[in-house]
N, C-alpha and C positions, 0 to 999 in steps of 0.2 A: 548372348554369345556374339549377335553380329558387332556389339562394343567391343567387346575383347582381340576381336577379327581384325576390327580397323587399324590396333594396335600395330598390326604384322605393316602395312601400307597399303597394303594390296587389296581392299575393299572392290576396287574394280577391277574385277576377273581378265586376264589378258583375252583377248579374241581373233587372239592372230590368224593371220589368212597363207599359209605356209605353201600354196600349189606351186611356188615355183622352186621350191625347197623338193616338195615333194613330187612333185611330179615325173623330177628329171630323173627318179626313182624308179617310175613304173612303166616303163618301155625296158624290156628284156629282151636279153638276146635268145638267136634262137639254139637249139641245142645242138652239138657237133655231131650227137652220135646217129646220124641221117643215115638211115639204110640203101634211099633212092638215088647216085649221085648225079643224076640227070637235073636232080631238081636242085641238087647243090649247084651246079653249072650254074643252071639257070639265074639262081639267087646274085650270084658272082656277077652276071652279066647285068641284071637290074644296076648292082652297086655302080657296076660302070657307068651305068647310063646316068646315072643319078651322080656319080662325080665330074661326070664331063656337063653335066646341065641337059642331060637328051631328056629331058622332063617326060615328054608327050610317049616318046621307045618308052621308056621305064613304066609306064602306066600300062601300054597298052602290054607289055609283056606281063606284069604284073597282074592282070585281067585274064590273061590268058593262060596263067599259071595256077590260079586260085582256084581250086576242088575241093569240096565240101569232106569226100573220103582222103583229104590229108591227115597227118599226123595236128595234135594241139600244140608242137611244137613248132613245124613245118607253119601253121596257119599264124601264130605270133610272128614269127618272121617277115611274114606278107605287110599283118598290118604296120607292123614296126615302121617298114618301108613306104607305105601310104603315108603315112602319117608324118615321114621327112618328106612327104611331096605336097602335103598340105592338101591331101586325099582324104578329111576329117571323116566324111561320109561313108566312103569305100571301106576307110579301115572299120568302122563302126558295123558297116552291114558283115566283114570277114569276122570279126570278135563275137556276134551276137551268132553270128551261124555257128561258131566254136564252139562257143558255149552252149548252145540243144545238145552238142553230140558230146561235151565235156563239164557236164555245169558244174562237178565237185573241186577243177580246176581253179588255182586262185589265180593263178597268173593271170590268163582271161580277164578272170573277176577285177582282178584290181587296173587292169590296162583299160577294161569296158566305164569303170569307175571312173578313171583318169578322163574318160572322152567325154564322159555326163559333165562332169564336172569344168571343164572345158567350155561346154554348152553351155552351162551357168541352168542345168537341168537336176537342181539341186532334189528334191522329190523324189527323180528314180536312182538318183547316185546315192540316198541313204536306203533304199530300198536292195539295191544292189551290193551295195558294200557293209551293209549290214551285216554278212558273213566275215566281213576281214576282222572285225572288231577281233582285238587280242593276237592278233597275227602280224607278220614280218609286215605286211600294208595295211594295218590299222590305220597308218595316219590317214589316210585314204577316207574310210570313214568320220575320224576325226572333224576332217575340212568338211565333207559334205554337213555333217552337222551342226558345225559351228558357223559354215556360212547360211545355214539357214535363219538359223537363228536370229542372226546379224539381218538378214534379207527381211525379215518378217517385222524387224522394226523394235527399236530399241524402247518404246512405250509400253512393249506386250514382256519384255524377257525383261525381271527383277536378278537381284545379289541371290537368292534364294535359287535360281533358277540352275545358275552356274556356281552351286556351292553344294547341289546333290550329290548324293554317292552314285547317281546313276555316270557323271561326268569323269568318273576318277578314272574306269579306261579310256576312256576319251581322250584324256588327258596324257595319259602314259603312252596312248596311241599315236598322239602328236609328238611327243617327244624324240619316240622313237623313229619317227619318220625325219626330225627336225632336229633332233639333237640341240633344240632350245632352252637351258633350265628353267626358263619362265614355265614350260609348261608344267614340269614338277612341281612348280613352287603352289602352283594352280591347285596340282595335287594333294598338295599339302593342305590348302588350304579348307577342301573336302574334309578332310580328315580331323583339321583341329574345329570344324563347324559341328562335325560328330563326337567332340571329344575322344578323339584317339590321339592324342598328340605324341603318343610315342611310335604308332605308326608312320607317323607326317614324320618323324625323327630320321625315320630308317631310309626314306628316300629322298634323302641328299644326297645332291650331286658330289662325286668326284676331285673335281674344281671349278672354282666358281669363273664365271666370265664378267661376271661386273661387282662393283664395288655393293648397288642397290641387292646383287644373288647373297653376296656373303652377308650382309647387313641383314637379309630376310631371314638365314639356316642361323645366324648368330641369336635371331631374335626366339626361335623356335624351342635353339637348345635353352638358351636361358629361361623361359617361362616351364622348362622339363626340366628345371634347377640341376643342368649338367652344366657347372658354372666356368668348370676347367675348357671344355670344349667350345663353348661359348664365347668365352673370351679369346681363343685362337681365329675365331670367325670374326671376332671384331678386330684384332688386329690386320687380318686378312681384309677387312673390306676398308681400313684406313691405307693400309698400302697401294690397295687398287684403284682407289678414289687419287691418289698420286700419280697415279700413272694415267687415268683417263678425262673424260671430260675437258678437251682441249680444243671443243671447234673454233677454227681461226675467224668464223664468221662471227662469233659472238664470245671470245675468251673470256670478258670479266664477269656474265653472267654464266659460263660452267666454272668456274671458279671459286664463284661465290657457293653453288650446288655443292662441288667436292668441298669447301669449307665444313658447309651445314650439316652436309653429311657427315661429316670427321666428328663434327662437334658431339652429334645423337649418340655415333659410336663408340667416343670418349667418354661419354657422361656413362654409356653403360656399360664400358670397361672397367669404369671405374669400381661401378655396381659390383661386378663382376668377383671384381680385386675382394671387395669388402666382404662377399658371402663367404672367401677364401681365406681370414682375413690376416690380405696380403696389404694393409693400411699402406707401408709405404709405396706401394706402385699406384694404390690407387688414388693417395694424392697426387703423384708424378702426373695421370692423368687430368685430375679435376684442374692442377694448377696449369696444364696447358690451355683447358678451356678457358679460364679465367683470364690467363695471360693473352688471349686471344680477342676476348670480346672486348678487354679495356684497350686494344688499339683497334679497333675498327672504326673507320670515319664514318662522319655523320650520314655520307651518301650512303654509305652498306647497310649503316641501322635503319636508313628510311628505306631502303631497296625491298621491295616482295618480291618473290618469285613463286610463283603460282602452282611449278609443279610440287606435289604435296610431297613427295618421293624424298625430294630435295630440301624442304622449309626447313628452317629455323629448330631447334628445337622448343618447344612449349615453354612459357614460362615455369609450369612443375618442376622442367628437368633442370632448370636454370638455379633456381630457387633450393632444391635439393643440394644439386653440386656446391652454391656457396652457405649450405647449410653443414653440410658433410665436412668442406675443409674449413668452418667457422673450430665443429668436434674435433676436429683432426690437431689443430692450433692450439686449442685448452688439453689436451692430452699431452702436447707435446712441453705444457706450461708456458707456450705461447702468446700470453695475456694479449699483448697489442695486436698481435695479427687475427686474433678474436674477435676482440671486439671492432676492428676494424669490418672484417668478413659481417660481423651479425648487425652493426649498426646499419652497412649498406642493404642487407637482407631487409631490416623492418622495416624501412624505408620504401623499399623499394617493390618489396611485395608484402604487403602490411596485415595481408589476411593469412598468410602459411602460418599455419599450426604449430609446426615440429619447431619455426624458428623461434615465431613468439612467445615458445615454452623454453627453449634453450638460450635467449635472451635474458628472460626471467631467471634462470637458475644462475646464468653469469653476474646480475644485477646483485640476486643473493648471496652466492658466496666471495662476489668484492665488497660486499656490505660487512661481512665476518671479519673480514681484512683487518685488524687496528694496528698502531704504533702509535699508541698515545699515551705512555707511561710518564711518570713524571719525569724522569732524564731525558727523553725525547721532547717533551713540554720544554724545557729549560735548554735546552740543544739550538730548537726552534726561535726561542727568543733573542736568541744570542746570534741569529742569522746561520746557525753552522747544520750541516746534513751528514750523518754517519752514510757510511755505505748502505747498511740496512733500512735507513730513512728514504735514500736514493731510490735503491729499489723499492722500496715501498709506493713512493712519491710516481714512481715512472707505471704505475699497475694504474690504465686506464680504469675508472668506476662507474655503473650505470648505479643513477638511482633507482631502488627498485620503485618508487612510486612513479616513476617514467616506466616501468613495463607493465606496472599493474594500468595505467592507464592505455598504454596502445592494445592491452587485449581486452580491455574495457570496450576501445574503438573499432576492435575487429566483434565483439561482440551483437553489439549494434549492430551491424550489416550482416552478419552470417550466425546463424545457432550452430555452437558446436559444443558438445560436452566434456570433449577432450581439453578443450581450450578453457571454458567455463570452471571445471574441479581444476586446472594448473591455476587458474589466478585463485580460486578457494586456498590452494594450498600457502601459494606464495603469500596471501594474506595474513592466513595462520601462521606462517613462519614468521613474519613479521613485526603485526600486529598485537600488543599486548591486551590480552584477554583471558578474562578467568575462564574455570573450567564449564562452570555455571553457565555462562554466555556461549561456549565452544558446544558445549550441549546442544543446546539449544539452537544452536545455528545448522546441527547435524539435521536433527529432525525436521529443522524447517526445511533444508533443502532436500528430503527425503517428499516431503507431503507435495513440495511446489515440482517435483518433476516425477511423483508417481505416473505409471503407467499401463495402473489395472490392479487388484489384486496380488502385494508379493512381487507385481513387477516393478520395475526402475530400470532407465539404461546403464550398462554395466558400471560405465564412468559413475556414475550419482554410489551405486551398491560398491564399489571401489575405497570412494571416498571416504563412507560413512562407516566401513568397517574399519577401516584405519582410524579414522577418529575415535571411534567406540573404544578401540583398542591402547590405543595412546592416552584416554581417558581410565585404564584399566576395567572398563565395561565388558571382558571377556564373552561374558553370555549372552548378552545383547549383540554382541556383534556376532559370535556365533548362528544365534538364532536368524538375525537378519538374512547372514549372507547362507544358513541350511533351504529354511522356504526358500529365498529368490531361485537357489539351483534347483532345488527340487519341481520349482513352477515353470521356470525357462527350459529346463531340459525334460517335463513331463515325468517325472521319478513315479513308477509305482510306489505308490505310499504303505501297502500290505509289505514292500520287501525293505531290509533292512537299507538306510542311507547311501553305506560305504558301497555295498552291493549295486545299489545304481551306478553309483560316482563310478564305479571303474568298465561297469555296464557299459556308459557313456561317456568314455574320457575321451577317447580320440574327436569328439564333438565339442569340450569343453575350451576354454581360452587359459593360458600358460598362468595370467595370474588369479584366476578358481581354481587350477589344481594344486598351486605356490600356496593361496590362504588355506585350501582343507589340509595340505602337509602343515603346516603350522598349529592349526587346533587340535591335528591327532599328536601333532609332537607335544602337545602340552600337555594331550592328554594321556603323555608316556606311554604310547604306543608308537613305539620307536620302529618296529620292524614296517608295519602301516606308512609311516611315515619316511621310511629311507624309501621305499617303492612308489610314493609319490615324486619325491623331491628325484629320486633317480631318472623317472619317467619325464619329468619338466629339463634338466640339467645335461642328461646328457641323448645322443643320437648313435642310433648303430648302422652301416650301410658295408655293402659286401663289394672289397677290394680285391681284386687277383684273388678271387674264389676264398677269402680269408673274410672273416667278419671284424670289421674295426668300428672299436666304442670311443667316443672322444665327446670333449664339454660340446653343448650346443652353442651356437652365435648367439643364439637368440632367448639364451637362458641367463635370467635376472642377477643381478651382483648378491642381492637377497638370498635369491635360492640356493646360490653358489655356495652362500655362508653359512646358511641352515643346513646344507648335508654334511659342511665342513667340520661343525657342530657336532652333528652324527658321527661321522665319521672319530673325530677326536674323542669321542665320550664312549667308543668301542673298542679306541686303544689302537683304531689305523691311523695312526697320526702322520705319516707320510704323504699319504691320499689327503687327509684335511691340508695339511702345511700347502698342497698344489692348488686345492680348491680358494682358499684364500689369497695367493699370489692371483689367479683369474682373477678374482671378483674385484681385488685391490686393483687390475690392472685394466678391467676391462670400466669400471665407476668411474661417471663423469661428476660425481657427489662428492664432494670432500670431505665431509663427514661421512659418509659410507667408505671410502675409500681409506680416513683413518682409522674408521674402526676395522677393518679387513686387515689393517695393518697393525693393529695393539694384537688381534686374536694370533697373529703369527709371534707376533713378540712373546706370547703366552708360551705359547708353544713350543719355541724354541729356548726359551727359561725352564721349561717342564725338562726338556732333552740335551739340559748342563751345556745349552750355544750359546754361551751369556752373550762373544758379540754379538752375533747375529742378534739375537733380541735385543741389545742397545740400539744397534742402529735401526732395529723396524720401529722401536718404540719411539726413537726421538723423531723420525719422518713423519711415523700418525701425529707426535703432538705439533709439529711444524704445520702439518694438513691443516688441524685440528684444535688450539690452543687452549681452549676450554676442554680438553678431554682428560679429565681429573683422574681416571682410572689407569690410563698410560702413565701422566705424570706421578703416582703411585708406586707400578710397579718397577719403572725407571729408578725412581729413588729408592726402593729395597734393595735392586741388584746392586746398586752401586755403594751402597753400606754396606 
C-alpha cells in the first residue's frame, strides 16, 4: 500500500506548525450582555490605559478587578487583556481559576491550551485540549500533537505513524483552524492507506491553492477511475502551475518545477483523454509534451532538482506517452511518424515492453507490404515510379529480424513473459515451419516454463492455446486452458466447470473469459456464450440516476467480433454491423482490422447495401491483399 501511497507525492506527511494561524484564533472577546456595568467601566478604563501605554495602571487595575465569583465571560476578558500586556503568567493563573468553577467551558479550554502551547508545554496542552478535538478549536489540539511528535524526534515517529485513522481528526482539526488544504490532502491520505478511497474522494477542497493541491485531488479522482473529473483537476493544476512558482530569487529553477510539473499533468491528461476515448485531445497532449522535451537544452536535461513534488516525470511516463502517440500515428495511417515515434522509443528505452511489442507488430505488417508485380518489376527497371510505387517506396520498413532481435536483447537483461510469447509469436508469423515443428515448439515451451501441476504463467497458457487452436487441436487446447482455470482459481471439481467460471468471473482476466466464450460457442451454446462475450465487451455504470451500457475500452477487437457473430446469426444484424465498425476501428492488426471489415461487407450484401459492402470489401482487401474470401465476394457483387 505504502508503494501506491508514494504515487500520490505525498509519502511525507505535512507537519505543519500552524500556532500563528492558529492562535490569533483563540483569544475571544468578551460577551456584551454584562449584567454588572461597573465592571464594564472598569474593562473600558484598562483598554485605555493599555492604549495610552500606562502598562503598570492597567495591570494593577487589572489585579484589582479580577474575582474568582465573576462571570466565565467577565474572566476571558481579564485574561484576554493580560495577555496584550505580556502578563503570560497572570492570564494563566485567571484561565486555570475559570476553569475549577467552569471546566465544561471550551472557550477557557482552548484560550488555557493557547498558553500551554505558548510555553512549548506540549504534555499538558494535549492533555488539556484533548476535549477540543472535533470542535470549532480542534486545531488547538491538532498543534499540540503534531508538535509533539515533531519535538520527540523524527527517529521514533515512521510514515505509518502519520498515516493512522487515529490522525484523520487531527487533521480536519488543523484544517479547520488553518484553512490549509495540505491538511486534507493529509486526510486523504489516511483514508487511501485504509483503502477507502472514495472516502479520500469526498474531502476535496473547494479550490485548490497550488498547482501541487490540484495535481494531488487530480491524482485521487483518477485511480477512482472518475476520469471526467480527473481530468478537470489536471487542467486546473496546469493553469496554476502558470500562474505560480515565480520567485525572483531563483526564476529558472521554479520554472523548471512548473515545467515538470506540467509535464506529469499532461502525461496523465492525456491518460485521462484515452479512458474517455477522446484520442484526439489526448494526443493534443502527449504532442505538447513531446514538443517540449525535444527543445529543452542541454543545461535543463542535465539540471535535478531535488524537490520530488516537482521532478521530471519517470522514464515510465516518458516512454508511455511516445509509446501512445507511436499508436496514435499507425491509426491515423501515419507510417512515417511511426516509425519515427517507436524507432526513438527502442532506442532509447530498450527494455519497455508495450513498445518492443508494438515495434514488432509495425516490422510485421510493413513486412506484408509488397508491390512487386511484374509491371512494377519492369516500371522499376525502366527507372519510372507510378504514384502507388511512390507511396509504396516512401512507407518506412522495419525488418522484423531487427525486432526479433532487440527483444532477444531485452530478454537477456529482464525475464518477461509478455515480451517472451510476443517474439514466440512474431516468429511464428514469420518463420516457415511445419505444423509438426509448431507442435512441438508449443509443448516445449509449455514444459520449460511450467509452474507446478496444471500451472503456467498465463502468457505461456495464452500462447499455447492459440497455437493448439490454429493447429485445429480443439480439445487439447480446451483441455489445457479447463485444468489451468480450474487450478488457478481453485474450482470445486464436485461442481459443474461453467458453474465455477461464473462463481469466479469477476476474479478472472478478460482474455479466460474471451477463450471459455469461444469453446462454448463452438460448442453451440450460444446463449452461454453471448453472456460471456457480453460480460468481457461491454460495461454498465449509472448516469443521472439512468443506467447506461456501452462497448468497453478495454474489450478485445476479437471479442467485439465474436458477439458480432452472435449477434448476426440471431438475426440483430444492426447491433453486429456496430460491433464490427468498433472492432475494425479500434485494431491496430491489419489483418484483424480487415477481416472486421469483409464480415461488414457480408452483412451489408446480406441487407441488398451492395455499395456499402463494395467499398468495406475493397478497404479489407487494401488492409489485407491476400484476403481471398473478400476478393470472392467482391467479385460476385460485381457480376
Amino acid at each position: 500500500m505504502k508503494s501506491s501511497l508514494r504515487h500520490y507525492g505525498l509519502c511525507k506527511i505535512l507537519v505543519l506548525i500552524v500556532a500563528a494561524v492558529i492562535t490569533s484564533g483563540c483569544f475571544f472577546s468578551c460577551s456584551k450582555k454584562v449584567s454588572v456595568s461597573s465592571l464594564t467601566s472598569t474593562l473600558d478604563e484598562i483598554d485605555r490605559y493599555i492604549n495610552q501605554g500606562q502598562v503598570e495602571s492597567a495591570v494593577k487595575l487589572l489585579d484589582k478587578t479580577d474575582n474568582k465569583s465573576l462571570s466565565s465571560n467577565f474572566r476571558l476578558g481579564i485574561c484576554r487583556r493580560y495577555l496584550r500586556l505580556g502578563e503570560t503568567k497572570k492570564a494563566e493563573g485567571v484561565v486555570k481559576s475559570a476553569i475549577k468553577n467552569d471546566p465544561e467551558n471550551l472557550q477557557l479550554t482552548a484560550v488555557y491550551t493557547s498558553i500551554l502551547l505558548k510555553k512549548d508545554d506540549l504534555k499538558e496542552a494535549m492533555k488539556t485540549g484533548k476535549k477540543l478535538s472535533g470542535t470549532e478549536y480542534g486545531s488547538l489540539y491538532a498543534e499540540a500533537l503534531l508538535k509533539s511528535k515533531v519535538k520527540s524526534g523524527f527517529a521514533k515517529v515512521t510514515y505509518d505513524d502519520f498515516c493512522s485513522e487515529d490522525y484523520s481528526g487531527i487533521y480536519l482539526d488543523a484544517y479547520a483552524g488553518s484553512k490549509d488544504n495540505r491538511w486534507l490532502r493529509n486526510n486523504a491520505i489516511v483514508s487511501l492507506t485504509s483503502g477507502k478511497i472514495n472516502q479520500a474522494f469526498v474531502i476535496s477542497p473547494r479550490e485548490y491553492q497550488s498547482a501541487q493541491d490540484a495535481y494531488f485531488w487530480a491524482l485521487v479522482k483518477y485511480d477512482d477511475r472518475k476520469f471526467v473529473d480527473a481530468a478537470e483537476d489536471f487542467k486546473a493544476a496546469l493553469d496554476l502551475a502558470e500562474r505560480e512558482m515565480t520567485d525572483d530569487f531563483d526564476l529558472k529553477k521554479n520554472l523548471k518545477k512548473k515545467q515538470n510539473l506540467s509535464l506529469k499533468a499532461r502525461a496523465l491528461l492525456a491518460d485521462c483523454y484515452v479512458n474517455l476515448a477522446e484520442e484526439k485531445l489526448a494526443e493534443k497532449e502527449r504532442s505538447a509534451i513531446l514538443e517540449y522535451l525535444t527543445t529543452r537544452d542541454d543545461e535543463e536535461n542535465s539540471a535535478e532538482i531535488s524537490d520530488s513534488e516537482y521532478s521530471i516525470p519517470g522514464v515510465d511516463i516518458l516512454s508511455v506517452i511516445y509509446h501512445n502517440s507511436a499508436v496514435w500515428a499507425q491509426s491515423r495511417d501515419d507510417a512515417k511518424g511511426a516509425y519515427k515515434l517507436l524507432l526513438f522509443e527502442v532506442s532509447k528505452w530498450p527494455d519497455y515492453v508495450p513498445g518492443l511489442i508494438t515495434y514488432g507488430n509495425y516490422a510485421y505488417n510493413s513486412s506484408l507490404l509488397s508491390l512487386d508485380d511484374p509491371m512494377t518489376q519492369e516500371l522499376r527497371k525502366l527507372g519510372i515510379r507510378s504514384m502507388d510505387m511512390k507511396a509504396y517506396d516512401d512507407i518506412p520498413k522495419i525488418p522484423v529480424e531487427d525486432a526479433i532481435a532487440r527483444m532477444d536483447d531485452s530478454l537477456n537483461r529482464f525475464k518477461n513473459y509478455q515480451l517472451y510469447v510476443a517474439k514466440l509469436d512474431l516468429e511464428d508469423k514469420t518463420q516457415n515451419i511445419t505444423d509438426k515443428a509448431y507442435l512441438a515448439k508449443i509443448y516445449t515451451t509449455l514444459e520449460k516454463n511450467t509452474l507446478g501441476t496444471n500451472l503456467y504463467p498465463p502468457e505461456i497458457v495464452r500462447y499455447a492455446v492459440h497455437g493448439f487452436l490454429s493447429l485445429d487441436r480443439k480439445e487439447e487446447a480446451e483441455e489445457l486452458f479447463n485444468r489451468y482455470i480450474s487450478t488457478r482459481y481453485k474450482f470445486n471439481p464436485e461442481e459443474p466447470f461453467y458453474d465455477e467460471f461464473f462463481h469466479h468471473i469477476h476474479e478472472l482476466q478478460n482474455w479466460e473469459i474471451e477463450n471459455a466464450a469461444w469453446f462454448v460457442t463452438e460448442a453451440k451454446r450460444a446463449s452461454l456464450a453471448r453472456q460471456l462475450y457480453d460480460f468481457i465487451v461491454f460495461v454498465e455504470y449509472v448516469k443521472d440516476s439512468k443506467t447506461v451500457r456501452e462497448v468497453s475500452l478495454r474489450a478485445s477487437a476479437s471479442a467485439k467480433m465474436n458477439l458480432a457473430m452472435i449477434y448476426s446469426s440471431t438475426g440483430n444484424k444492426n447491433e453486429a454491423l456496430s460491433l464490427y465498425g468498433k472492432a475494425a476501428s479500434d485494431s491496430q492488426d491489419l489483418r484483424s482490422k480487415s477481416e472486421a471489415l469483409y464480415r461488414i461487407g457480408v452483412l451489408y450484401n446480406d441487407m441488398d447495401k451492395v455499395e456499402d459492402a463494395i467499398k468495406s470489401l475493397k478497404y479489407a482487401i487494401y488492409l489485407n491483399p491476400s484476403h481471398s474470401k473478400a476478393r470472392l465476394l467482391l467479385s460476385k457483387i460485381r457480376n
